[in-house]
C-alpha positions in Angstrom: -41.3 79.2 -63.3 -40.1 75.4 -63.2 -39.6 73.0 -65.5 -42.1 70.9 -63.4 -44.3 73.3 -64.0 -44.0 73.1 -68.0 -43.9 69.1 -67.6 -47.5 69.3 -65.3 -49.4 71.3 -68.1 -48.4 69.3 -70.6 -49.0 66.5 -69.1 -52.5 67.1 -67.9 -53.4 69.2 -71.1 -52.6 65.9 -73.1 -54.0 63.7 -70.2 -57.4 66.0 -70.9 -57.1 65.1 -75.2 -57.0 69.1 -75.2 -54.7 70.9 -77.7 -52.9 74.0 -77.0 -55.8 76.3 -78.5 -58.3 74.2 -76.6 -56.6 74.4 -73.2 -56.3 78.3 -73.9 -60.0 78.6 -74.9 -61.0 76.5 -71.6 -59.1 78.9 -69.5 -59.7 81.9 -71.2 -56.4 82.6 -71.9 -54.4 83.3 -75.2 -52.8 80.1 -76.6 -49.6 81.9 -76.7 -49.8 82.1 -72.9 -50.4 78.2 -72.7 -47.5 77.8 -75.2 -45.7 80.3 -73.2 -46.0 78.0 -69.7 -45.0 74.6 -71.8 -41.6 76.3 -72.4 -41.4 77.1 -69.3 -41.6 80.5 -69.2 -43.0 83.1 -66.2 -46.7 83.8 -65.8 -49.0 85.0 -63.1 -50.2 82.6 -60.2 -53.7 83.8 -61.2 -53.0 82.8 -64.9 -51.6 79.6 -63.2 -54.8 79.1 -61.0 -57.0 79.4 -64.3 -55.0 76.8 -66.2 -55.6 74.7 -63.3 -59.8 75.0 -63.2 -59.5 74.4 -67.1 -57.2 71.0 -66.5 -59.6 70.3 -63.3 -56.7 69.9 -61.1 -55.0 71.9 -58.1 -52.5 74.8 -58.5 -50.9 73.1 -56.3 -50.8 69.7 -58.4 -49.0 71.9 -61.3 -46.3 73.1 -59.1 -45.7 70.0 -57.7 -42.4 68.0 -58.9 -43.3 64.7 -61.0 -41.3 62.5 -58.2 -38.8 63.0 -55.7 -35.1 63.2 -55.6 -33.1 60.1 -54.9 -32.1 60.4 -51.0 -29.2 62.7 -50.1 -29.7 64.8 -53.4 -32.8 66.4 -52.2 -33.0 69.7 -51.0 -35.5 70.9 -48.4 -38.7 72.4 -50.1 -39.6 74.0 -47.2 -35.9 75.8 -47.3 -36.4 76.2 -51.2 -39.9 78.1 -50.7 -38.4 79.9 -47.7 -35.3 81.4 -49.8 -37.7 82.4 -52.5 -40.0 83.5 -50.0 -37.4 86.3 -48.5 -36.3 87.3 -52.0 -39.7 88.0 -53.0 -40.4 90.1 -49.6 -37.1 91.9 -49.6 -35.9 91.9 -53.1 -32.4 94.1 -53.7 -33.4 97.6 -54.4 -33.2 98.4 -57.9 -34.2 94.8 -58.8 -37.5 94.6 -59.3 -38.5 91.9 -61.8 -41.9 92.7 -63.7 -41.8 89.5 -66.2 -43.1 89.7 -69.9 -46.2 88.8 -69.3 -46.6 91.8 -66.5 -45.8 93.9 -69.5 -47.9 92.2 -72.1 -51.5 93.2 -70.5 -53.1 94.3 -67.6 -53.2 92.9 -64.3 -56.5 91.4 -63.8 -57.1 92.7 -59.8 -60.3 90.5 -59.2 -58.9 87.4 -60.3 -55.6 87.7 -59.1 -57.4 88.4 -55.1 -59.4 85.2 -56.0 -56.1 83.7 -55.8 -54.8 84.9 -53.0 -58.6 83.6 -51.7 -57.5 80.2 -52.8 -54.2 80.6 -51.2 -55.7 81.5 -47.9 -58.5 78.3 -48.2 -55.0 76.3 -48.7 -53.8 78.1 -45.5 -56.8 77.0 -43.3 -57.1 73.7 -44.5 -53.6 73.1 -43.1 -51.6 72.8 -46.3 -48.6 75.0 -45.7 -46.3 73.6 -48.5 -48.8 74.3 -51.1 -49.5 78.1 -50.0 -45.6 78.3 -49.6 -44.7 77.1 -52.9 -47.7 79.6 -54.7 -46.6 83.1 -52.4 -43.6 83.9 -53.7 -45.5 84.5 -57.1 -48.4 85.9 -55.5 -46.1 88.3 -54.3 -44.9 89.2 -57.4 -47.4 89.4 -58.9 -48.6 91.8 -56.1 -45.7 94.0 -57.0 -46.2 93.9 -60.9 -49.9 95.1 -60.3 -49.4 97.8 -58.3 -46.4 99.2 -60.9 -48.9 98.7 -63.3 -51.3 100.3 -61.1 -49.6 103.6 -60.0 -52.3 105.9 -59.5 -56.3 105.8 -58.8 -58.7 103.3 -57.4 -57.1 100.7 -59.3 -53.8 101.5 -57.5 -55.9 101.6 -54.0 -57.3 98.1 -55.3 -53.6 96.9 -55.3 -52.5 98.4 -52.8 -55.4 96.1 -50.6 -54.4 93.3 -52.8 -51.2 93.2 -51.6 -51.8 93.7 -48.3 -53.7 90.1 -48.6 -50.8 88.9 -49.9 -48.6 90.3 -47.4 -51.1 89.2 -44.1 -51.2 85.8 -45.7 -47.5 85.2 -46.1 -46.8 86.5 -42.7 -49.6 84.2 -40.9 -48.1 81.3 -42.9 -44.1 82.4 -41.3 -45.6 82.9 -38.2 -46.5 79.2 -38.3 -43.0 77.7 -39.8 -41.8 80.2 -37.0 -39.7 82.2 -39.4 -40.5 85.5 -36.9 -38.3 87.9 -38.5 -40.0 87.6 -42.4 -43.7 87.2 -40.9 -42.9 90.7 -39.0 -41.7 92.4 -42.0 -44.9 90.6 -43.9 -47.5 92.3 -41.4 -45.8 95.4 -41.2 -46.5 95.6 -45.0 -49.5 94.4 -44.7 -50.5 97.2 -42.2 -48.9 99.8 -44.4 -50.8 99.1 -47.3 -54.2 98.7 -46.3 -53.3 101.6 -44.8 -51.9 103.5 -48.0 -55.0 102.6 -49.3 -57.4 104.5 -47.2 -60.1 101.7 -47.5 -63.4 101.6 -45.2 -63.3 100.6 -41.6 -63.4 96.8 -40.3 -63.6 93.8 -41.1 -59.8 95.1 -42.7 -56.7 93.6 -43.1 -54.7 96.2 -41.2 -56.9 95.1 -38.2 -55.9 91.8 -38.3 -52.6 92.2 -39.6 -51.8 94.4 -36.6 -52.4 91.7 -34.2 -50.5 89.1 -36.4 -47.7 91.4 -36.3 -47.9 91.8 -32.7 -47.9 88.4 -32.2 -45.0 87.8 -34.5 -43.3 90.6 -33.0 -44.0 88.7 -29.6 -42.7 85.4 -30.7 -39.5 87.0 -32.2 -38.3 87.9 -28.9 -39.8 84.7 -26.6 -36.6 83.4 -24.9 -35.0 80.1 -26.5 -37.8 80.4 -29.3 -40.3 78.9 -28.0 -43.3 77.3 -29.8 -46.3 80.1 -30.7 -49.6 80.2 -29.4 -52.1 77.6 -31.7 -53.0 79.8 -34.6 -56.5 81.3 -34.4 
């Protein structure tokens, strides 16, 4: 995570007269996670997502930097989140990160698809930086669960988890026309809800099929050319 990130909690925590413990018992979190986040350490978005009900602020608001570069030292956050965003959805084999607090307890699958809700409300309310800065983590987080997860109906559960993940990030590339990542997104998303066998429509293969025909479409449009409005 970023030392934004740190600098946000704290700040709201102390703008809320909360102490560590308190902000941990709000959240319904341990304190060490909380203490964990200050330093600037790596935690779930869903963790993030509960630290953020518990300060009564956005996700989004913690992720944000406190104030903007001076002019000509900034770099593009949209590039930022886009380099992060590739990493995340073709990470170097052999690489996989699962982060210390992955290997601490177990992934909690109904609130971490409650986040990826969240990040799909962000989506259709037309706030693309804040559901590009939050899916790299989802994404990892994705990943953690279903290592976690490697066998059963929890691993099924996942394994639809991230296929949410994956439909979400490539409707979100298919808008900042990025055609070659939201292709590999859908096709991921297709082969997971697939892999895990789950009950006939409404299901995210469905749509992520069309999405990926779409994006597939768009990838080879001559010169580029704007996409159809999103539906």
């Amino acid at each position: 995570m970023t030392t934004e990130l740190a600098d946000n909690v704290r700040k709201y925590r102390r703008r809320s007269g909360m102490s560590q413990e308190e902000l941990a018992h709000a959240a319904g979190v341990s304190p060490g996670t909380v203490r964990k986040v200050e330093q600037g350490g790596t935690v779930r978005m869903e963790t993030l997502h509960m630290l953020a009900r518990a300060l009564r602020v956005t996700t989004a608001t913690l992720l944000a930097p406190d104030a903007p570069e001076p002019v000509g030292r900034a770099e593009d956050p949209n590039r930022v989140n886009l380099i992060q965003l590739r990493a995340a959805l073709t990470p170097p084999v052999g690489l996989t990160d699962i982060d210390g607090e992955a290997a601490g307890e177990e992934p909690n699958l109904r609130r971490f698809r409650r986040a990826v809700h969240d990040g799909a409300v962000l989506y259709h309310s037309d706030s693309y930086k804040s559901v590009a800065s939050q899916l790299p983590a989802l994404l990892r987080d994705a990943n953690s669960a279903l290592a976690h997860f490697d066998h059963g109906q929890e691993h099924h559960q996942a394994l639809l988890a991230r296929a949410e993940v994956m439909q979400l990030a490539g409707r979100y590339l298919t808008q900042v026309r990025q055609y070659d990542l939201a292709y590999t997104a859908l096709s991921g998303a297709i082969a997971d809800a697939r892999g895990a066998q789950a009950p006939s429509p409404p299901h995210p293969a469905s749509s992520a099929c069309a999405g990926c025909c779409c994006a597939r479409a768009a990838w080879t449009r001559p010169n580029n050319s704007p996409p159809r409005p999103r539906t």
